[in-house]
Backbone as CSV, one residue per row, in Angstrom:
resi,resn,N_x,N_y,N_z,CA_x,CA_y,CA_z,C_x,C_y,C_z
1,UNK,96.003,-72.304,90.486,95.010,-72.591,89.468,95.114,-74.069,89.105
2,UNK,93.822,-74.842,88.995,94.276,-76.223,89.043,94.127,-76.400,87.035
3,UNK,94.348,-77.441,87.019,94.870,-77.713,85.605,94.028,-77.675,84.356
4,UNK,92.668,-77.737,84.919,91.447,-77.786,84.207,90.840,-76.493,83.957
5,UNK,91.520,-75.512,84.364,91.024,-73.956,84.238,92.015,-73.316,84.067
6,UNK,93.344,-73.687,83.499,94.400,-72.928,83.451,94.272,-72.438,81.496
7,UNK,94.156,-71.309,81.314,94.324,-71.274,79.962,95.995,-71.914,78.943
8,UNK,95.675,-72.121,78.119,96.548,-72.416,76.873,96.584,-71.521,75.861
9,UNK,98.130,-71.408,75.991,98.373,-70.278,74.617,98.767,-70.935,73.028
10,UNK,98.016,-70.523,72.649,98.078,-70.710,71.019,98.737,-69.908,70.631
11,UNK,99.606,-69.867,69.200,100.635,-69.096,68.228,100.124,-69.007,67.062
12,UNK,100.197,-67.933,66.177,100.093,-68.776,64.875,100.614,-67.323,64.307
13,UNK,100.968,-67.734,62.096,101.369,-66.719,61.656,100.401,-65.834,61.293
14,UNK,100.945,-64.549,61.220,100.076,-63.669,60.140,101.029,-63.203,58.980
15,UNK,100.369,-62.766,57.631,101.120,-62.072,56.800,100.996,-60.370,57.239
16,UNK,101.800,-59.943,56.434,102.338,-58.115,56.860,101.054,-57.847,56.772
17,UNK,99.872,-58.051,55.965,98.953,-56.815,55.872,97.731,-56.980,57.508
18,UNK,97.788,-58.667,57.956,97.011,-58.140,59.162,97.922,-57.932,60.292
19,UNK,99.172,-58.225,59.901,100.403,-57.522,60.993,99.995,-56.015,61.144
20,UNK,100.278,-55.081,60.003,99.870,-54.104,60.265,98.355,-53.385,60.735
21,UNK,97.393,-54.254,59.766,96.153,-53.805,60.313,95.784,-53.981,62.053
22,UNK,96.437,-54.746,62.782,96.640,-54.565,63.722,97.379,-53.883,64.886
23,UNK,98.210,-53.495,64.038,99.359,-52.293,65.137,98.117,-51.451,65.774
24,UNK,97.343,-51.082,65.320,96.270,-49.831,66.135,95.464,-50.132,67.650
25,UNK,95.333,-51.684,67.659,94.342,-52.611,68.741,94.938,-52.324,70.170
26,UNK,94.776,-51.935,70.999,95.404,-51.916,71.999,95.130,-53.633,73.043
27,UNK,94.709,-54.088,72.583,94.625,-55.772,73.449,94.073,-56.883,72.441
28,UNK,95.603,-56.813,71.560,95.399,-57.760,70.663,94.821,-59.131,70.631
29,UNK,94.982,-59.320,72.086,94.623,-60.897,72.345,93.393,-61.315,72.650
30,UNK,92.604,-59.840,73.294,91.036,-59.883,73.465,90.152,-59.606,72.241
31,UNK,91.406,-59.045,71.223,90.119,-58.977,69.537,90.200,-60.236,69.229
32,UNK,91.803,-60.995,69.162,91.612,-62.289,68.392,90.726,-63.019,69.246
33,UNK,90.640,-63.161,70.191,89.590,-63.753,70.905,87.991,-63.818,70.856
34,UNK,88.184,-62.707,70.954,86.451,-61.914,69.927,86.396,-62.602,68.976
35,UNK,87.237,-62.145,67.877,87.181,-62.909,66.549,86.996,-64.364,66.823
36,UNK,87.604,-65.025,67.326,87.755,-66.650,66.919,86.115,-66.588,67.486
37,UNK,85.490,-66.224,68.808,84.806,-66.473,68.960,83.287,-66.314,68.458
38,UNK,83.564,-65.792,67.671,82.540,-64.800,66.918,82.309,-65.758,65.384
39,UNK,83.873,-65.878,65.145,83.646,-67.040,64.042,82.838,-68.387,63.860
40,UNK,83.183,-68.496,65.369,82.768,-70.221,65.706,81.071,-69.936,66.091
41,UNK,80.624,-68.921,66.643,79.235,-69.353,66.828,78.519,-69.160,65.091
42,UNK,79.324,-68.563,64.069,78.632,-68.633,63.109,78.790,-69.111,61.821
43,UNK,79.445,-70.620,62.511,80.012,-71.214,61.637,78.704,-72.451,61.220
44,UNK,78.988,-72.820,59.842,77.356,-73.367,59.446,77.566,-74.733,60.252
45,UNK,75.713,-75.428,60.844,75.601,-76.355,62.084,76.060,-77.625,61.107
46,UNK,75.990,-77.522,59.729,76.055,-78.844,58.758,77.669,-79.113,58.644
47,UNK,78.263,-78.218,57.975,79.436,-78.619,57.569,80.949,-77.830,58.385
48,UNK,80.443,-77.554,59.243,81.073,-76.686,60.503,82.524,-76.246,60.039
49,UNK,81.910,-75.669,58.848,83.074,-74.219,58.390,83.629,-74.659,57.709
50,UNK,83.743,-76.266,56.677,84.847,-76.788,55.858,83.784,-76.550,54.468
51,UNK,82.898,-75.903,54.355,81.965,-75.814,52.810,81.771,-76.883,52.593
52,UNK,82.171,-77.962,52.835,81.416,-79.362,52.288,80.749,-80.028,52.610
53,UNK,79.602,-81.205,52.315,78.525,-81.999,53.168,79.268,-83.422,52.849
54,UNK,79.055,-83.921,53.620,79.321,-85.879,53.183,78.058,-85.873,52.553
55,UNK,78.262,-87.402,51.540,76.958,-87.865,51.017,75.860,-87.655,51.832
56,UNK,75.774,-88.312,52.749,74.905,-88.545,53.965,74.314,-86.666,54.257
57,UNK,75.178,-86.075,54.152,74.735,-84.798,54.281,73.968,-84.298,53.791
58,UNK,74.279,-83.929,52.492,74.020,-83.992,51.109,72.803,-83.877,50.749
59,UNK,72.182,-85.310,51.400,71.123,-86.347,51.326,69.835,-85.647,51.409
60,UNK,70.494,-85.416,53.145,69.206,-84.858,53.628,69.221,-83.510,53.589
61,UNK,70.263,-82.705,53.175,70.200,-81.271,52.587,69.324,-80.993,51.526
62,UNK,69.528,-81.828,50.493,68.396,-81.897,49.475,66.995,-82.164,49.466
63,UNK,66.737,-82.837,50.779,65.009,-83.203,51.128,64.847,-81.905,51.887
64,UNK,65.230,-81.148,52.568,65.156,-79.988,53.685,64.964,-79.066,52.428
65,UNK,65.952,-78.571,51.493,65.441,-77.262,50.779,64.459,-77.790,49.785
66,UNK,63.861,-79.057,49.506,62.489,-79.507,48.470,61.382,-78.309,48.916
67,UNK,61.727,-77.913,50.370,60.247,-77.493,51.084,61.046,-76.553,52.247
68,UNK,61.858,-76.100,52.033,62.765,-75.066,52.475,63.472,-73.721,51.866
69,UNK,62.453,-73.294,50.353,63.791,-72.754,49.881,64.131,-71.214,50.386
70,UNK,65.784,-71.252,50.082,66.255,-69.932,50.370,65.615,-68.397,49.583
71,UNK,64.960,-67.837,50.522,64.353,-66.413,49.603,65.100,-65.019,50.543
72,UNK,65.014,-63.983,49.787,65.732,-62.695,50.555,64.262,-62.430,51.313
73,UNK,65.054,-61.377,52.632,63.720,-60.616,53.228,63.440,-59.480,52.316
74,UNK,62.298,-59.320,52.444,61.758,-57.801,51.419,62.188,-56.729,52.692
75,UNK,62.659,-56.987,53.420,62.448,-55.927,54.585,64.366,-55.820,54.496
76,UNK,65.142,-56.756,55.091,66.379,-56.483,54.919,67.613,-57.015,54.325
77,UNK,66.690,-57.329,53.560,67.301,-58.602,52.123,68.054,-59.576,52.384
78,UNK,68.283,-59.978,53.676,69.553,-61.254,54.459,68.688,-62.505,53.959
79,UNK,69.117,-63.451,53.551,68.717,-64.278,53.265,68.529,-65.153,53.824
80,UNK,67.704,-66.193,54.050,67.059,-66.822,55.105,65.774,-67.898,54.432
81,UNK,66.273,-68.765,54.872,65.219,-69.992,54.731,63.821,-69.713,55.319
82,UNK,62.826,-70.442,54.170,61.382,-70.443,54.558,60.602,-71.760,54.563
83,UNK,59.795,-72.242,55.652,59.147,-73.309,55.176,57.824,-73.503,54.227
84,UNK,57.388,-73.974,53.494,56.066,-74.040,52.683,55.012,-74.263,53.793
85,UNK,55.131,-74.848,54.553,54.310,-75.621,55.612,53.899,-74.404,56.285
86,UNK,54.568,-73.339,56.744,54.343,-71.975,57.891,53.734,-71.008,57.005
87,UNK,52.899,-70.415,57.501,52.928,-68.897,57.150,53.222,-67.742,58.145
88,UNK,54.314,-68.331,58.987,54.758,-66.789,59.824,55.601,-66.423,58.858
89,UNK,55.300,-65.121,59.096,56.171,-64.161,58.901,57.557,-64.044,59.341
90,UNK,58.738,-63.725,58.892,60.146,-63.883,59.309,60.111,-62.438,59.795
91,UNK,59.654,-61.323,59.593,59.717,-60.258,60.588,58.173,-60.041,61.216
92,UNK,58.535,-59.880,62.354,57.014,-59.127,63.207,57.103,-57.669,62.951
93,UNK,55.683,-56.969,63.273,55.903,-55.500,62.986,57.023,-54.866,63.746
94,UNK,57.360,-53.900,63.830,58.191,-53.394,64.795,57.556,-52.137,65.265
């Protein structure tokens, strides 16, 4: 296997309670894997998972929801940005 495709193992701690919540998994290393990966595609595109914006962020966060704001769906209440400018619909019939 040449060096550029060889995986790397990572370590890290857990406390007792996901020690135990895990005794049941039979391929512990393919959930944490799941998990991390699962985390990272839905981690926010602005502040990529640290909750905070730089000024600069900030900035233009505040001109985006002027004419963006956050409303629930009437259909499955997840919340989700709308533009003033559109009138599609966020669900099609089904």
């Amino acid at each position: 296997m040449d060096k550029s495709t060889q995986n790397e193992i990572i370590t890290f701690k857990v406390d007792e309670t996901i020690k135990n919540a895990m005794k049941g998994i039979a391929n512990r290393s393919d959930f944490i894997r799941s998990a991390i990966l699962t985390a990272l595609n839905n981690t926010c595109p602005l502040c990529h998972g640290s909750g905070i914006l730089t000024p600069h962020q900030h900035k233009h966060w505040e001109e985006f929801t002027r004419h963006h704001p956050l409303v629930d769906c009437d259909q499955c209440k997840a919340g989700h940005f709308t533009c003033e400018f559109s009138h599609q619909e966020h669900h099609k019939e089904e």
